[in-house]
PDB file of N, CA, C and O in Angstrom:
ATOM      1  N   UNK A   1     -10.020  11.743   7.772  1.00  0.00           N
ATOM      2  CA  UNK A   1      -8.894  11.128   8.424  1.00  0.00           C
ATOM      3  C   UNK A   1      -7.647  11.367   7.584  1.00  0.00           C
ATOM      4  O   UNK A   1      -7.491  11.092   6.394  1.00  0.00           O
ATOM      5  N   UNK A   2      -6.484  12.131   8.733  1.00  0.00           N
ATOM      6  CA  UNK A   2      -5.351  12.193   7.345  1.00  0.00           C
ATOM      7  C   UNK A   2      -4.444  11.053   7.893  1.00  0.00           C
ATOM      8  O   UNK A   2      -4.246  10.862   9.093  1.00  0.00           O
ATOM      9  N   UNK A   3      -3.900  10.297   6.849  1.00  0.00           N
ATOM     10  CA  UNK A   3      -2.687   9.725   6.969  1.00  0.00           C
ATOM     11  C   UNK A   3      -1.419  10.238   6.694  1.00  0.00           C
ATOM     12  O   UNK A   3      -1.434  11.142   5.858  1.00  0.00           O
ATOM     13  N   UNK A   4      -0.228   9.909   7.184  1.00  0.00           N
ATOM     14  CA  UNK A   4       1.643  10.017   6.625  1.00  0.00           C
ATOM     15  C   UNK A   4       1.879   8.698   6.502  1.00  0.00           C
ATOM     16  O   UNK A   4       2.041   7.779   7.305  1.00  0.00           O
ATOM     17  N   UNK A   5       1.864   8.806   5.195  1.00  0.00           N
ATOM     18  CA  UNK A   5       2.635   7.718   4.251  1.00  0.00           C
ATOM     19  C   UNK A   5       4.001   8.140   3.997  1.00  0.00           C
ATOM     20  O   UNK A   5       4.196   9.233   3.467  1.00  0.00           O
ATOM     21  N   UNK A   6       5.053   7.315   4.352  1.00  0.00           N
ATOM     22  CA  UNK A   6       6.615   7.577   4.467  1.00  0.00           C
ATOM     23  C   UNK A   6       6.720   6.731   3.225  1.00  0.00           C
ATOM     24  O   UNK A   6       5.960   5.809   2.929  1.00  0.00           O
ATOM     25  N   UNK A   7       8.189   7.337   2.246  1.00  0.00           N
ATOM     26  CA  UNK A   7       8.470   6.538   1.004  1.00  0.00           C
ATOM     27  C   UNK A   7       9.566   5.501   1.425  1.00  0.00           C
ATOM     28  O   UNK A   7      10.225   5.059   0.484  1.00  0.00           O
ATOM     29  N   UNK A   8       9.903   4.994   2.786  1.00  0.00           N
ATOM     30  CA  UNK A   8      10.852   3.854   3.494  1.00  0.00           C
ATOM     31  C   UNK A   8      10.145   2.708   2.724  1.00  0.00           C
ATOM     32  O   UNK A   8       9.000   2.500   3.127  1.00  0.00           O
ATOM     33  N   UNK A   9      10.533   1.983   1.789  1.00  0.00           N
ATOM     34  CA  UNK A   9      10.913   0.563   1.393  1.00  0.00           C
ATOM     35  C   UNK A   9      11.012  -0.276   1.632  1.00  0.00           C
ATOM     36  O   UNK A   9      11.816  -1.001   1.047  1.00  0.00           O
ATOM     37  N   UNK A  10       9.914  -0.899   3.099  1.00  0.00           N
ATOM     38  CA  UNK A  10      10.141  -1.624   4.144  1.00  0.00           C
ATOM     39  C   UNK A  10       9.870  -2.924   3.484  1.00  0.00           C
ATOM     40  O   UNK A  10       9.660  -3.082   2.281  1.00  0.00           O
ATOM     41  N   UNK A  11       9.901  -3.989   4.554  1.00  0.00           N
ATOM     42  CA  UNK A  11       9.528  -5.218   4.479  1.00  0.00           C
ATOM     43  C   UNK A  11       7.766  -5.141   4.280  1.00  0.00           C
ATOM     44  O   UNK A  11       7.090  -4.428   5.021  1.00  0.00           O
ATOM     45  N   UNK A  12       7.206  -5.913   3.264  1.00  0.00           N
ATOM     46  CA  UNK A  12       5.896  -6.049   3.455  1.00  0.00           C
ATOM     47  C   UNK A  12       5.066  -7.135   4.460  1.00  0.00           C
ATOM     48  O   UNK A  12       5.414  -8.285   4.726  1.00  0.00           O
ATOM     49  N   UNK A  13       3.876  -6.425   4.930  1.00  0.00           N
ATOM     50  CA  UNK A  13       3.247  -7.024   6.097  1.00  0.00           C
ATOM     51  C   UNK A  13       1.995  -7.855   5.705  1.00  0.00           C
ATOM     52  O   UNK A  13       0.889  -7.478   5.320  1.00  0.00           O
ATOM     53  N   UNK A  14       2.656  -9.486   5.983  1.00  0.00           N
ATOM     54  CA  UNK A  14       1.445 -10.085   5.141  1.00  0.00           C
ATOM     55  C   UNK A  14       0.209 -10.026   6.201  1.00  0.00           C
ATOM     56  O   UNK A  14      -0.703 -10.713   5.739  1.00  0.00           O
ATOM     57  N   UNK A  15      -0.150  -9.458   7.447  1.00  0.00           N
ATOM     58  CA  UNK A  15      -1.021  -9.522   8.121  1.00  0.00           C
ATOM     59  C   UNK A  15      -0.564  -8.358   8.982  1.00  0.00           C
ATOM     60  O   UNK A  15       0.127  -8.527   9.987  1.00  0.00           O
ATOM     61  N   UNK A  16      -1.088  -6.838   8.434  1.00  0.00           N
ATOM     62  CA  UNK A  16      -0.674  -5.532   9.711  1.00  0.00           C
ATOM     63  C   UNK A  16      -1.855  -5.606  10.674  1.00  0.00           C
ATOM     64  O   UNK A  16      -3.042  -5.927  10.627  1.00  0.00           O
ATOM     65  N   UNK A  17      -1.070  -5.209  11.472  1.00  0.00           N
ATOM     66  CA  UNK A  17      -1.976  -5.141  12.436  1.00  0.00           C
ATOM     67  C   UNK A  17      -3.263  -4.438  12.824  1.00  0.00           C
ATOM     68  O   UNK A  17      -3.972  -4.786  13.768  1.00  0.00           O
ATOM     69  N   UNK A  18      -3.494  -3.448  12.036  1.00  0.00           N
ATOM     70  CA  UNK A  18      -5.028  -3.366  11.887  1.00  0.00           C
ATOM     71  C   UNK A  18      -5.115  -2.600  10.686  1.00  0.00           C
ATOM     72  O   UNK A  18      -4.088  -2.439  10.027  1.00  0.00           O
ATOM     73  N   UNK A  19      -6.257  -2.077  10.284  1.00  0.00           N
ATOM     74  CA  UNK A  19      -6.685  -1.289   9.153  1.00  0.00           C
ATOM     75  C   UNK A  19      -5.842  -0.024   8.563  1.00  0.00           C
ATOM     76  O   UNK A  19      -5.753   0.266   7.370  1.00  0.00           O
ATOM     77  N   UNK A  20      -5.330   0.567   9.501  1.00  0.00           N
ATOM     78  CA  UNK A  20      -4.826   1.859   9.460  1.00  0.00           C
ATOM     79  C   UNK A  20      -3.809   1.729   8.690  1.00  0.00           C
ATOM     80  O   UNK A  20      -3.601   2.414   7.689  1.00  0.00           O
ATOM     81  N   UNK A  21      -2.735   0.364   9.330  1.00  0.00           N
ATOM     82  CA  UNK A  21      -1.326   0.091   8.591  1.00  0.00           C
ATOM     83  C   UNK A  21      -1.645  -0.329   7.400  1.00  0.00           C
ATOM     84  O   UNK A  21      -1.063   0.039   6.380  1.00  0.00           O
ATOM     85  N   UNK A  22      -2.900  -1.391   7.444  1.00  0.00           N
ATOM     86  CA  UNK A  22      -2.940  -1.861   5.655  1.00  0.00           C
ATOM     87  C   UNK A  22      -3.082  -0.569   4.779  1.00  0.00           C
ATOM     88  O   UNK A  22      -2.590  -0.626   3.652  1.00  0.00           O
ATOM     89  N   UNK A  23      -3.681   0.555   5.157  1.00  0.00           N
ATOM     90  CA  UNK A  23      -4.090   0.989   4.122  1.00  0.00           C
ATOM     91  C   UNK A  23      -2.818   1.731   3.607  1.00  0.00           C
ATOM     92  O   UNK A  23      -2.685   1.986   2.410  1.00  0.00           O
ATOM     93  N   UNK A  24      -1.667   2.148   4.765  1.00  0.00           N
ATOM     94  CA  UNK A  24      -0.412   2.800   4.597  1.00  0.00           C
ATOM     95  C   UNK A  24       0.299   2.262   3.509  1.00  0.00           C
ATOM     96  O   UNK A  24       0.877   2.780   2.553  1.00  0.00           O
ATOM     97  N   UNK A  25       0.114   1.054   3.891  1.00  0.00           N
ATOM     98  CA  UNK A  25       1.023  -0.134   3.334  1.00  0.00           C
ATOM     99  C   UNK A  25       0.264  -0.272   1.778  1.00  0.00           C
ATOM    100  O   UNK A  25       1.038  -0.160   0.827  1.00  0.00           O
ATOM    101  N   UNK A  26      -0.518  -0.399   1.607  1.00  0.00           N
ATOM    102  CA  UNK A  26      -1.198  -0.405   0.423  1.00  0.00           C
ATOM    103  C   UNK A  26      -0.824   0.787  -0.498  1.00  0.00           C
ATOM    104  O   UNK A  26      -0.456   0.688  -1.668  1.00  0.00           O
ATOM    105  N   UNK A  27      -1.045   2.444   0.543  1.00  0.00           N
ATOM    106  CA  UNK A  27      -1.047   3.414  -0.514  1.00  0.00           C
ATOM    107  C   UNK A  27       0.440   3.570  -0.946  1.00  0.00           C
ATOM    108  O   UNK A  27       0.853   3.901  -2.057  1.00  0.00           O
ATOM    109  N   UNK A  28       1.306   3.196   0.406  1.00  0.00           N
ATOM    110  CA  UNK A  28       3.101   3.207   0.317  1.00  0.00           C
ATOM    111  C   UNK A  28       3.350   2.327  -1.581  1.00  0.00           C
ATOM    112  O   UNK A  28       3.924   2.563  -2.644  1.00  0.00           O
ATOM    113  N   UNK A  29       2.776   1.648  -1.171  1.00  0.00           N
ATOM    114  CA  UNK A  29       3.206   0.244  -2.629  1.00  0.00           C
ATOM    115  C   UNK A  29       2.505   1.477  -3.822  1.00  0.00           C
ATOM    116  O   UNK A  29       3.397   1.868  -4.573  1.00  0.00           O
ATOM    117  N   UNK A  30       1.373   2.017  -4.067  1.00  0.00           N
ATOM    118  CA  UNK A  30       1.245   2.507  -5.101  1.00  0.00           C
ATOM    119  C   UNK A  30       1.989   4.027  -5.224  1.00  0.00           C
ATOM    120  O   UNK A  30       1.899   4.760  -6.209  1.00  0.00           O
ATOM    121  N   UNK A  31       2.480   4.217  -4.420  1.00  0.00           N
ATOM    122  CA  UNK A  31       3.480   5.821  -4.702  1.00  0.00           C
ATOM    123  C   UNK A  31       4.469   5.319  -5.209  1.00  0.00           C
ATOM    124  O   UNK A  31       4.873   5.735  -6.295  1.00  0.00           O
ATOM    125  N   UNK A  32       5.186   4.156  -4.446  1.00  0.00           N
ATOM    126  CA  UNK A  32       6.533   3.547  -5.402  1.00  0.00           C
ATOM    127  C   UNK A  32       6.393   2.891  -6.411  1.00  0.00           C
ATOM    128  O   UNK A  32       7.438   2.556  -6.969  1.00  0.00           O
ATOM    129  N   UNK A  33       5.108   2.468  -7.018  1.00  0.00           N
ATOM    130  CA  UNK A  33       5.491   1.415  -8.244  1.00  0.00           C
ATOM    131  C   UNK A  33       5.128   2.482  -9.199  1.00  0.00           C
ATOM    132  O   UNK A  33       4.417   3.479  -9.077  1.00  0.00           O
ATOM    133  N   UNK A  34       5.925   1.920 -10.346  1.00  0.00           N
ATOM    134  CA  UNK A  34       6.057   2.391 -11.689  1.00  0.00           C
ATOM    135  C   UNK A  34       4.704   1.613 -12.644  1.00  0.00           C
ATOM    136  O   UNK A  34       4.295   0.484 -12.374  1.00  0.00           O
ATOM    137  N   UNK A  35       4.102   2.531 -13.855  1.00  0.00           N
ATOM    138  CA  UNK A  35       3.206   1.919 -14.395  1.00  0.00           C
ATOM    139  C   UNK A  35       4.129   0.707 -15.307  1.00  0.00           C
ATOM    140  O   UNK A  35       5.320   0.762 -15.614  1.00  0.00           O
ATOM    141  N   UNK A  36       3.406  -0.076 -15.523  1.00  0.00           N
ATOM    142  CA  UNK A  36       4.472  -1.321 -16.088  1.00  0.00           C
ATOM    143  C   UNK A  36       5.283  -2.109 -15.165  1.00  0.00           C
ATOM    144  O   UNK A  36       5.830  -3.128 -15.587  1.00  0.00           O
ATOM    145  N   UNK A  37       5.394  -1.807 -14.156  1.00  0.00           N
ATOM    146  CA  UNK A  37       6.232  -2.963 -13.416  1.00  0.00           C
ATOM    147  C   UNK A  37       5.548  -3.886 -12.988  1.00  0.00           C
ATOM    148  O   UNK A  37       5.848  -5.042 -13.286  1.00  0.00           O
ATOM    149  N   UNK A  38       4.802  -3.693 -12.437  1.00  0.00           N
ATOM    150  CA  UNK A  38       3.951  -4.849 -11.951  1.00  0.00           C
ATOM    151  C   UNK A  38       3.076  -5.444 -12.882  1.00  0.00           C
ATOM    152  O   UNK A  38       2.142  -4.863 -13.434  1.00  0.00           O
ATOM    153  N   UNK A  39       3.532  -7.076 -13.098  1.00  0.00           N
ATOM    154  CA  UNK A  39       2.950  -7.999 -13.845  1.00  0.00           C
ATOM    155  C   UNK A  39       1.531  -7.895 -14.083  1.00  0.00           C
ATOM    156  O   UNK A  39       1.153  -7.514 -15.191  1.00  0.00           O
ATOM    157  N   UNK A  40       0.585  -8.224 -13.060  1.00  0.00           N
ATOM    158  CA  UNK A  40      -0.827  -8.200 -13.138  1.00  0.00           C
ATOM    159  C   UNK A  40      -1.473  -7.358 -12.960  1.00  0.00           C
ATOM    160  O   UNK A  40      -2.685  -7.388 -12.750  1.00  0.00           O
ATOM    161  N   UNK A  41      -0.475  -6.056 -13.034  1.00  0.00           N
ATOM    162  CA  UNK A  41      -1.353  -4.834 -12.916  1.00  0.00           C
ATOM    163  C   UNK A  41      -0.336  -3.625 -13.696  1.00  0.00           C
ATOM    164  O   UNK A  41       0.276  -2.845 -12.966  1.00  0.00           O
ATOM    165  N   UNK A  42      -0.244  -3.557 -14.685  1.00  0.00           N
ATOM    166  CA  UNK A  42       0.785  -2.847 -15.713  1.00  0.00           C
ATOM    167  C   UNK A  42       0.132  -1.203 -15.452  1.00  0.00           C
ATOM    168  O   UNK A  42       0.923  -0.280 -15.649  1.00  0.00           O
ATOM    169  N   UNK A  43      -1.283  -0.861 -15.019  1.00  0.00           N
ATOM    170  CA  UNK A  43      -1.497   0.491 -15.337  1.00  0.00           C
ATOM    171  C   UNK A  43      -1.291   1.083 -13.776  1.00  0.00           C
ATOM    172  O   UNK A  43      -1.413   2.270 -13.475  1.00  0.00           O
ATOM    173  N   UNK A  44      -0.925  -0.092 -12.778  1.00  0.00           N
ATOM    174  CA  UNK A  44      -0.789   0.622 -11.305  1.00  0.00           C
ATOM    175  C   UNK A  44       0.178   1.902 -11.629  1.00  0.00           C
ATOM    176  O   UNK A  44       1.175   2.079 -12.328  1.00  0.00           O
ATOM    177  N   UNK A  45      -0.334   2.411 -11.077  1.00  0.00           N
ATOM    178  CA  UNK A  45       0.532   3.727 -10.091  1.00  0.00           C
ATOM    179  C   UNK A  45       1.292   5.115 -11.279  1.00  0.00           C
ATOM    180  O   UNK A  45       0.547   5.502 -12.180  1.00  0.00           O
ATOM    181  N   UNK A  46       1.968   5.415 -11.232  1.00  0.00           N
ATOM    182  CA  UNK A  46       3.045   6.574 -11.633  1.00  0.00           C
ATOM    183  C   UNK A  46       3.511   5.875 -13.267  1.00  0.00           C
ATOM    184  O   UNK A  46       3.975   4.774 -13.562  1.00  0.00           O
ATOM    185  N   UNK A  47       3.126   7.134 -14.144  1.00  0.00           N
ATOM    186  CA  UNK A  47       3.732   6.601 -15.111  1.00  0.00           C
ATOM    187  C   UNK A  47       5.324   6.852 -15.153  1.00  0.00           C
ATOM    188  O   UNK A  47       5.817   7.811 -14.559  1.00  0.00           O
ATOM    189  N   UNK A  48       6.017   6.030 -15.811  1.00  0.00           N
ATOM    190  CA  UNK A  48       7.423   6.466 -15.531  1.00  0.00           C
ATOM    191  C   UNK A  48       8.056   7.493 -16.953  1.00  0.00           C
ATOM    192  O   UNK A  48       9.238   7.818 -17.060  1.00  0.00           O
ATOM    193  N   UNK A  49       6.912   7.887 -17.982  1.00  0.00           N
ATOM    194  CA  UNK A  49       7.464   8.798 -18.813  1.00  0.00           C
ATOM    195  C   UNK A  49       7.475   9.862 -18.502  1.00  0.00           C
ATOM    196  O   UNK A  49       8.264  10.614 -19.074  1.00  0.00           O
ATOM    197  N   UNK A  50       6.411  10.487 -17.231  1.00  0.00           N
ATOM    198  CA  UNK A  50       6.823  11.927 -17.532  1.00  0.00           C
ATOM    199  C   UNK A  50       8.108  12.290 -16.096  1.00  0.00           C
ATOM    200  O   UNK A  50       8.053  13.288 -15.377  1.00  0.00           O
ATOM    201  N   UNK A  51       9.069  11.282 -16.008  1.00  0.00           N
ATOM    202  CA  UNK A  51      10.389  11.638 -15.109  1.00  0.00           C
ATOM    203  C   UNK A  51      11.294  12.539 -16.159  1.00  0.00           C
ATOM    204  O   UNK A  51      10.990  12.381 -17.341  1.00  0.00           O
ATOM    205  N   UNK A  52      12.282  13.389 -15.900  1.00  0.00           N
ATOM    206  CA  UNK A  52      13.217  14.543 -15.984  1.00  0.00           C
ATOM    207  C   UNK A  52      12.062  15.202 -17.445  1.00  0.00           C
ATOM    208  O   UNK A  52      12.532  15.650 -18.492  1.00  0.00           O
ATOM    209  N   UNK A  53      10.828  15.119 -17.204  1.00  0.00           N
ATOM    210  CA  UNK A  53      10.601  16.595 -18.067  1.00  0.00           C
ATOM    211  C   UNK A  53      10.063  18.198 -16.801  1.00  0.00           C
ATOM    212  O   UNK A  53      10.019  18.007 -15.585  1.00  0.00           O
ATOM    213  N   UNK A  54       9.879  18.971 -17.142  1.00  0.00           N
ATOM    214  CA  UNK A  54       9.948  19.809 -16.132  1.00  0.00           C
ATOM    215  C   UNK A  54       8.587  19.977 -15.170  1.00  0.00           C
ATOM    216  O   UNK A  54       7.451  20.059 -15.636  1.00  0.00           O
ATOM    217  N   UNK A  55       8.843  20.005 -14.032  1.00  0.00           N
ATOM    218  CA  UNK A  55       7.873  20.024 -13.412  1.00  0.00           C
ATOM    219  C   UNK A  55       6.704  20.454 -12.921  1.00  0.00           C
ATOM    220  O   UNK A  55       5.784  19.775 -12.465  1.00  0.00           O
ATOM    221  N   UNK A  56       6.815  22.039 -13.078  1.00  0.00           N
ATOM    222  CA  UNK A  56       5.994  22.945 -13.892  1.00  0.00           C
ATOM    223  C   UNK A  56       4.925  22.311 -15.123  1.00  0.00           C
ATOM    224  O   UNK A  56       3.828  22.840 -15.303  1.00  0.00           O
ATOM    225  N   UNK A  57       5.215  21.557 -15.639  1.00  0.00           N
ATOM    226  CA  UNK A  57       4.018  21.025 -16.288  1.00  0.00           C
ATOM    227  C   UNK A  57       3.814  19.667 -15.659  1.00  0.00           C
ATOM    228  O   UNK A  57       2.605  19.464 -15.548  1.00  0.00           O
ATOM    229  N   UNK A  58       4.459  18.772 -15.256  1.00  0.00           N
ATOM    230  CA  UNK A  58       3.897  17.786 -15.230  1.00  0.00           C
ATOM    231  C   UNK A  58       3.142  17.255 -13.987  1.00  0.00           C
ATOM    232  O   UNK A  58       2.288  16.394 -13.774  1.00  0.00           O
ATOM    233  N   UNK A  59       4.002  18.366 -13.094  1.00  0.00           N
ATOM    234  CA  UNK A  59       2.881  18.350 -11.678  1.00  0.00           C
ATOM    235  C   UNK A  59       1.818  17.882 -11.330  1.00  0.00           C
ATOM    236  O   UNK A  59       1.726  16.908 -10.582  1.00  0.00           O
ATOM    237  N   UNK A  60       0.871  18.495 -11.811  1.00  0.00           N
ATOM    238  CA  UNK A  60      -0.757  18.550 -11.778  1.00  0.00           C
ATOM    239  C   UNK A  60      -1.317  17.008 -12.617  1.00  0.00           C
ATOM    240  O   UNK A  60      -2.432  16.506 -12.473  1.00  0.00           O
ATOM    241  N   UNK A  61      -0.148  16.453 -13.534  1.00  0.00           N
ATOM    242  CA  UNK A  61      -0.419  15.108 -14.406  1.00  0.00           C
ATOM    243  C   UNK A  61      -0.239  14.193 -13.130  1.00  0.00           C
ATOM    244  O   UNK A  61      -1.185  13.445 -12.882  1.00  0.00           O
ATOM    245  N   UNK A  62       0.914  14.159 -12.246  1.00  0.00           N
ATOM    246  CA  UNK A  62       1.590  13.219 -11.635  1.00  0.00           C
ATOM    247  C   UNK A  62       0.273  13.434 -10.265  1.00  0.00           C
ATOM    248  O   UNK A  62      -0.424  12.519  -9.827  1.00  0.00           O
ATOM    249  N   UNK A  63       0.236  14.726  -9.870  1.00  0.00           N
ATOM    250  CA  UNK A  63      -0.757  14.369  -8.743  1.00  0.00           C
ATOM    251  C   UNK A  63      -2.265  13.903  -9.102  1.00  0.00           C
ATOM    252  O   UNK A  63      -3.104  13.455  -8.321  1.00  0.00           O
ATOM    253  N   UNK A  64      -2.371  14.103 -10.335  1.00  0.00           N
ATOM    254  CA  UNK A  64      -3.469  13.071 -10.890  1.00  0.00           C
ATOM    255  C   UNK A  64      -3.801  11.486 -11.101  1.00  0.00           C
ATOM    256  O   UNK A  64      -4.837  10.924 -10.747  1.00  0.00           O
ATOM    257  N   UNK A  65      -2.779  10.946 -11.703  1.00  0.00           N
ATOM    258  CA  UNK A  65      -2.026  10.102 -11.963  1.00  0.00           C
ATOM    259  C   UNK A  65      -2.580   9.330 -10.345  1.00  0.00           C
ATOM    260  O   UNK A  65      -3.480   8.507 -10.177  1.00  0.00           O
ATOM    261  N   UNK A  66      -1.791   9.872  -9.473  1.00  0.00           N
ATOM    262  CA  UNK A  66      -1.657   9.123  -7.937  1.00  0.00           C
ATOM    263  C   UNK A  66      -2.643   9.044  -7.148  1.00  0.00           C
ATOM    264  O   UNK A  66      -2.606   8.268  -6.193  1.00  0.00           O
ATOM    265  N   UNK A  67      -4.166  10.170  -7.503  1.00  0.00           N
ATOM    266  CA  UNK A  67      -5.117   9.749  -6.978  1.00  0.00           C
ATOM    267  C   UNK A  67      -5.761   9.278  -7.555  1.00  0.00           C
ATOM    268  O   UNK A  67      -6.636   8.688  -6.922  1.00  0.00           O
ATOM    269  N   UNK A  68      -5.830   9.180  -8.931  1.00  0.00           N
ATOM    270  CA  UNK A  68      -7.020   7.890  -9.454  1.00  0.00           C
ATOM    271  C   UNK A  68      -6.405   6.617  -9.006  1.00  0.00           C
ATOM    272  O   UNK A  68      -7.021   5.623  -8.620  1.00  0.00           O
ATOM    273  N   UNK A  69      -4.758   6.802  -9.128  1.00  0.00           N
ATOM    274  CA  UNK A  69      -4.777   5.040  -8.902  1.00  0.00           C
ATOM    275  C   UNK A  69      -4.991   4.770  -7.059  1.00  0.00           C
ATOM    276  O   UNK A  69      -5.507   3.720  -6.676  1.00  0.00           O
ATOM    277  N   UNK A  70      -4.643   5.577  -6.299  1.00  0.00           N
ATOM    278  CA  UNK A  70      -5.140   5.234  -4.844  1.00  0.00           C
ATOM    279  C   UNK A  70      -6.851   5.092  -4.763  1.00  0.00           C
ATOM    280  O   UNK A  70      -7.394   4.284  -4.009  1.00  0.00           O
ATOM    281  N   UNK A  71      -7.682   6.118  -5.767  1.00  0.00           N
ATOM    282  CA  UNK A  71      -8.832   5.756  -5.822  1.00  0.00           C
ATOM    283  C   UNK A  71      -9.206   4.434  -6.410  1.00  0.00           C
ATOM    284  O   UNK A  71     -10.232   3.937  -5.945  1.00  0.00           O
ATOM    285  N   UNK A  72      -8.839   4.042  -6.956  1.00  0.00           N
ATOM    286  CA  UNK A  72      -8.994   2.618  -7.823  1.00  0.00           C
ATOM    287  C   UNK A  72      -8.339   1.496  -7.199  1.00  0.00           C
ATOM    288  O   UNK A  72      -8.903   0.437  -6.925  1.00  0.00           O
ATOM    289  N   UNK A  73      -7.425   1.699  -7.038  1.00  0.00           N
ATOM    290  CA  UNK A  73      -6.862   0.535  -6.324  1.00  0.00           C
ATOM    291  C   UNK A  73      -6.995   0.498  -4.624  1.00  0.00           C
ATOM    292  O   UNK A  73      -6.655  -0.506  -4.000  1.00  0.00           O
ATOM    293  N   UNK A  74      -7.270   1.124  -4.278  1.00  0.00           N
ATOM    294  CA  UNK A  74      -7.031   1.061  -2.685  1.00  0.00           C
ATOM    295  C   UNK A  74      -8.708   2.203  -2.218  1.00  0.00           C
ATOM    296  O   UNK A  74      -8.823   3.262  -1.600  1.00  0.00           O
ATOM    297  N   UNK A  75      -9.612   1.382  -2.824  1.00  0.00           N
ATOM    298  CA  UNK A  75     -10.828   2.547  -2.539  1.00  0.00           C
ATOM    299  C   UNK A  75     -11.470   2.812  -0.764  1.00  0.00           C
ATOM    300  O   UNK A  75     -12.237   3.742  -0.516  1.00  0.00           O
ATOM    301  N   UNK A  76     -11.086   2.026   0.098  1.00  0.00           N
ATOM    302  CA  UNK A  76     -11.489   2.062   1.539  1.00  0.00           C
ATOM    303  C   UNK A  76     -10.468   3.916   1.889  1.00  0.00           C
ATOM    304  O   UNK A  76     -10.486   4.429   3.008  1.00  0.00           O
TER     305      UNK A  76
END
């Protein structure tokens, strides 16, 4: 099953309407958060050190990075 996850900044849905949106909504929150921002969960998501180094290397870190934490955090 593929999903499109949009990076829009919406209002969060304390009850979506079915499975499909939670999981949007779930993976949406871990593409935007930074590791460290979030209180009870400091290792969620994207680290924010490797921003303006070149991308050519850090590529393959960052798309790593984003599926362990969608695997870990959001495993359905």
């Amino acid at each position: 099953m593929d999903l499109i996850v949009n990076n829009e900044s919406g209002s969060i849905e304390l009850n979506p309407q079915n499975i499909v949106e939670e999981l949007k909504q779930n993976i949406r929150m871990i593409l935007l958060t930074f590791a460290g921002s979030c209180p009870l969960a400091r290792e969620l998501a994207l680290d924010g050190g490797l921003i303006d180094k070149p991308i050519n290397i850090v590529q393959n870190i960052i798309y790593a990075n984003l599926k362990k934490a969608i695997e870990e955090h959001e495993p359905r």
